[in-house]
LUMLOKE-939785 format. One line per 4 residues: their letters; for each residue y, x, z of N, C-alpha, C, O. Coordinates in steps of 0.05 Angstrom, whole numbers, always signed. Example, Ala and Ser with C-alpha at 12.3 -4.5 7.8 and 13.67 -1.06 7.14 Angstrom:
residues 2
AS	-114:+264:+156:-90:+246:+156:-66:+264:+156:-66:+285:+169 ~ -45:+257:+142:-21:+273:+143:+1:+258:+157:+23:+268:+161
end
This chain:
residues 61
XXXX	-24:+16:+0:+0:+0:+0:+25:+17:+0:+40:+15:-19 ~ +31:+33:+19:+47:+59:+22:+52:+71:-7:+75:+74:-13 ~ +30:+77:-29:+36:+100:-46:+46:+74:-64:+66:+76:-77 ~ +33:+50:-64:+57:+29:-88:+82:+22:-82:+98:+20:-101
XXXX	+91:+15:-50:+114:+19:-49:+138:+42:-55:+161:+37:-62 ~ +126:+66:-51:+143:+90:-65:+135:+93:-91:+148:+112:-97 ~ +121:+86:-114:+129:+88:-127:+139:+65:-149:+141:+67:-173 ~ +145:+45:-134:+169:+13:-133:+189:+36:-135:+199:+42:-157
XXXX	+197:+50:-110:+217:+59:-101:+227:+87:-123:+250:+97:-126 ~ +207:+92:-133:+219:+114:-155:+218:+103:-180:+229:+113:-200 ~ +207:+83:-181:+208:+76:-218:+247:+66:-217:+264:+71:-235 ~ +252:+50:-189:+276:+34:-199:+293:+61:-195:+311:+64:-211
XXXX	+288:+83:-173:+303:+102:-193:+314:+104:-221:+334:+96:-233 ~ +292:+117:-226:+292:+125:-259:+304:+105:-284:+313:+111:-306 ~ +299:+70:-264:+316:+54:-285:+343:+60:-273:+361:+63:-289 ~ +349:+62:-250:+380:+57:-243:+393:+83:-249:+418:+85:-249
XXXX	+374:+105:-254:+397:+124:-278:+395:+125:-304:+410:+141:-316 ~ +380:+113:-317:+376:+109:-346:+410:+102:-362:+418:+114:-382 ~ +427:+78:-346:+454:+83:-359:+470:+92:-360:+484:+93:-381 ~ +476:+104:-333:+492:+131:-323:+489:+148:-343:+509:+157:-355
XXXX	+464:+155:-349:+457:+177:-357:+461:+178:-395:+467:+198:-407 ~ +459:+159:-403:+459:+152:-429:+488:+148:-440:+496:+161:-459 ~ +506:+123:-424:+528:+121:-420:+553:+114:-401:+569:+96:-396 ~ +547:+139:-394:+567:+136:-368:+588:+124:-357:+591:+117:-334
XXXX	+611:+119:-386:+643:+109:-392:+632:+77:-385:+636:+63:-365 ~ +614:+70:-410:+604:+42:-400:+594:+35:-373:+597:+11:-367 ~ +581:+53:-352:+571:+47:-338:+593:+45:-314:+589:+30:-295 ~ +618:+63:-317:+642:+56:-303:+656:+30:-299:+665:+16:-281
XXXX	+654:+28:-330:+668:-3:-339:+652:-16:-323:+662:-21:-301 ~ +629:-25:-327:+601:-42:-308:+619:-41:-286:+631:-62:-283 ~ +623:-26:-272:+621:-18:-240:+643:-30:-238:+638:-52:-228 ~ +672:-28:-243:+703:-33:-244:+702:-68:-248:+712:-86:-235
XXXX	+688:-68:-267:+679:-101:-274:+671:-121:-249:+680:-143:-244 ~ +648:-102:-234:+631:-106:-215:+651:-123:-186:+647:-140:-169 ~ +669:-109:-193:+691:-101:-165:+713:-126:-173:+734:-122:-160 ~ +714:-146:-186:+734:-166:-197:+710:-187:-191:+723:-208:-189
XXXX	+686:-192:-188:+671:-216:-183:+673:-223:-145:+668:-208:-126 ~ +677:-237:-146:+668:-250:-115:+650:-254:-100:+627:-257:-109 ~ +656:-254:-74:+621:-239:-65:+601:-269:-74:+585:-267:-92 ~ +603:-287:-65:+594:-313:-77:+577:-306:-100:+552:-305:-99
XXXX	+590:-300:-122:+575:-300:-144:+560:-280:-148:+540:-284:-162 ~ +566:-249:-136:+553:-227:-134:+524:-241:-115:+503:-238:-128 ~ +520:-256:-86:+501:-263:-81:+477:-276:-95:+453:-273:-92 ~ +493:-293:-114:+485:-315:-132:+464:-300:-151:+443:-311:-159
XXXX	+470:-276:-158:+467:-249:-186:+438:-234:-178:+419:-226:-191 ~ +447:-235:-141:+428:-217:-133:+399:-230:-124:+375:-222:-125 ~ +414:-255:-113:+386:-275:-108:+368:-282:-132:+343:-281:-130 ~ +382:-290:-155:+366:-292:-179:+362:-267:-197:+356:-272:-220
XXXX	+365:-241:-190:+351:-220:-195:+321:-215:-172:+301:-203:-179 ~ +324:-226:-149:+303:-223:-137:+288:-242:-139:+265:-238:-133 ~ +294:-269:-150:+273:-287:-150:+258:-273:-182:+234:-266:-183 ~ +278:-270:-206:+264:-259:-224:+243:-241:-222:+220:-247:-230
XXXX	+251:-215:-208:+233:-200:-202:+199:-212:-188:+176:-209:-196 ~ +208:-224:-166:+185:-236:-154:+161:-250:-178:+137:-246:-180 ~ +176:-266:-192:+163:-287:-219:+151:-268:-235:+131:-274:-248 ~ +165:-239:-234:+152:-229:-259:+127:-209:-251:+110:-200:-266
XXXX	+132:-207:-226:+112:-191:-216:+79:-214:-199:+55:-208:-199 ~ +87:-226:-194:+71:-250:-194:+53:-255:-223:+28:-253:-226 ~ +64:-259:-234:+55:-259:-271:+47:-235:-271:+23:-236:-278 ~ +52:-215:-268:+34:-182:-281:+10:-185:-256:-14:-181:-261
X	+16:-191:-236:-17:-181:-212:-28:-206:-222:-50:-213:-215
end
């Protein structure tokens, strides 16, 4: 259980520098963008990123 949670924990690494790394300028913009939404809707973004996740990983096991 231990070795799938770390490597959960390193894959989303590797995606969460994939745009940095590719394009950075954009990835500023993202962030600056990020900072003009309200926490409301940022919750709203994050809850249905986690329910996604859950659905899709549900469907792959």
């Amino acid at each position: 259980m231990l070795v799938e949670i770390l490597t959960a924990l390193c894959l989303v690494l590797v995606l969460e520098g994939i745009l940095p790394f590719l394009n950075p300028e954009g990835y500023k913009r993202t962030i600056r963008a990020m900072l003009d939404v309200d926490n409301e809707r940022m919750r709203i973004i994050g809850l249905s990123s986690m329910i996604a996740g859950v659905v899709l990983l549900t469907i792959l096991r």
